[in-house]
C-alpha positions in Angstrom: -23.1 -37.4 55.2 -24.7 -34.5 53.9 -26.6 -34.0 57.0 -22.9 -33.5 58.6 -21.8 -31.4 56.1 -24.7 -29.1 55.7 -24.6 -28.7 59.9 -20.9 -28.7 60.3 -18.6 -28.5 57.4 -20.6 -25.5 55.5 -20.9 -23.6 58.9 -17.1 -24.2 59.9 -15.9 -23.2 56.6 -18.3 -20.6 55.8 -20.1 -22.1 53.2 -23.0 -20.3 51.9 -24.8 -23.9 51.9 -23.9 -27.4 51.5 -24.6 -27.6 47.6 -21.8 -24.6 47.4 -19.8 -26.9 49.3 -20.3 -29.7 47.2 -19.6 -27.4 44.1 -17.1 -25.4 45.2 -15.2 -28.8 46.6 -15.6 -31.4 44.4 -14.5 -32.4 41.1 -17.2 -32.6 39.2 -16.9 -29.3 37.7 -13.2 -30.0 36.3 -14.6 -33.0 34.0 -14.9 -30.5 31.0 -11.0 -29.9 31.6 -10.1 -33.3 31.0 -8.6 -33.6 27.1 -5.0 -35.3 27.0 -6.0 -38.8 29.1 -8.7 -41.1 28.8 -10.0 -41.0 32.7 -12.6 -44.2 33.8 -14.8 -43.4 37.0 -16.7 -46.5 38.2 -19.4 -44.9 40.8 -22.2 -46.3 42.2 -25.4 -44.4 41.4 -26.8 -44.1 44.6 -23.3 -42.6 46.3 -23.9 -40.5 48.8 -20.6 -38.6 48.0 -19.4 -38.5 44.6 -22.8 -37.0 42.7 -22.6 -37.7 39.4 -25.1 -38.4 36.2 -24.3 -39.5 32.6 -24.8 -35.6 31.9 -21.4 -35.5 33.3 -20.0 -38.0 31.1 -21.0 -35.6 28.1 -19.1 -32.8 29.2 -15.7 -34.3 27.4 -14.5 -37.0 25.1 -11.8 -38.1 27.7 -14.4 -38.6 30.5 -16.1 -42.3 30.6 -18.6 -42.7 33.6 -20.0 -46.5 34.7 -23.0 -46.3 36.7 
């Protein structure tokens, strides 16, 4: 998948690369916005997708990550 992206969805979309895409695109970055819901995320660790840590589960009190 990231091959794919990095030679086709960056380029189409004018993506500087595909970790910019991933940023830029993904929800990761919005976990520290979460505050008025408790939110679960079951993910499997080696997803090849949806990249996240238990770094991420630090970011707020409302966030609860399962690896």
């Amino acid at each position: 998948m990231k091959c794919f992206d990095s030679e086709y969805t960056v380029k189409s979309h004018g993506f500087k690369d595909v970790d910019d895409y991933y940023f830029t695109c993904g929800s990761t970055g919005l976990i520290e916005n979460i505050s008025n819901t408790r939110a679960l995320f079951l993910v499997s660790e080696d997803d090849p997708i949806v990249h996240m840590t238990k770094d991420d589960e630090k970011k707020s009190n409302y966030f609860f990550l399962f690896l």
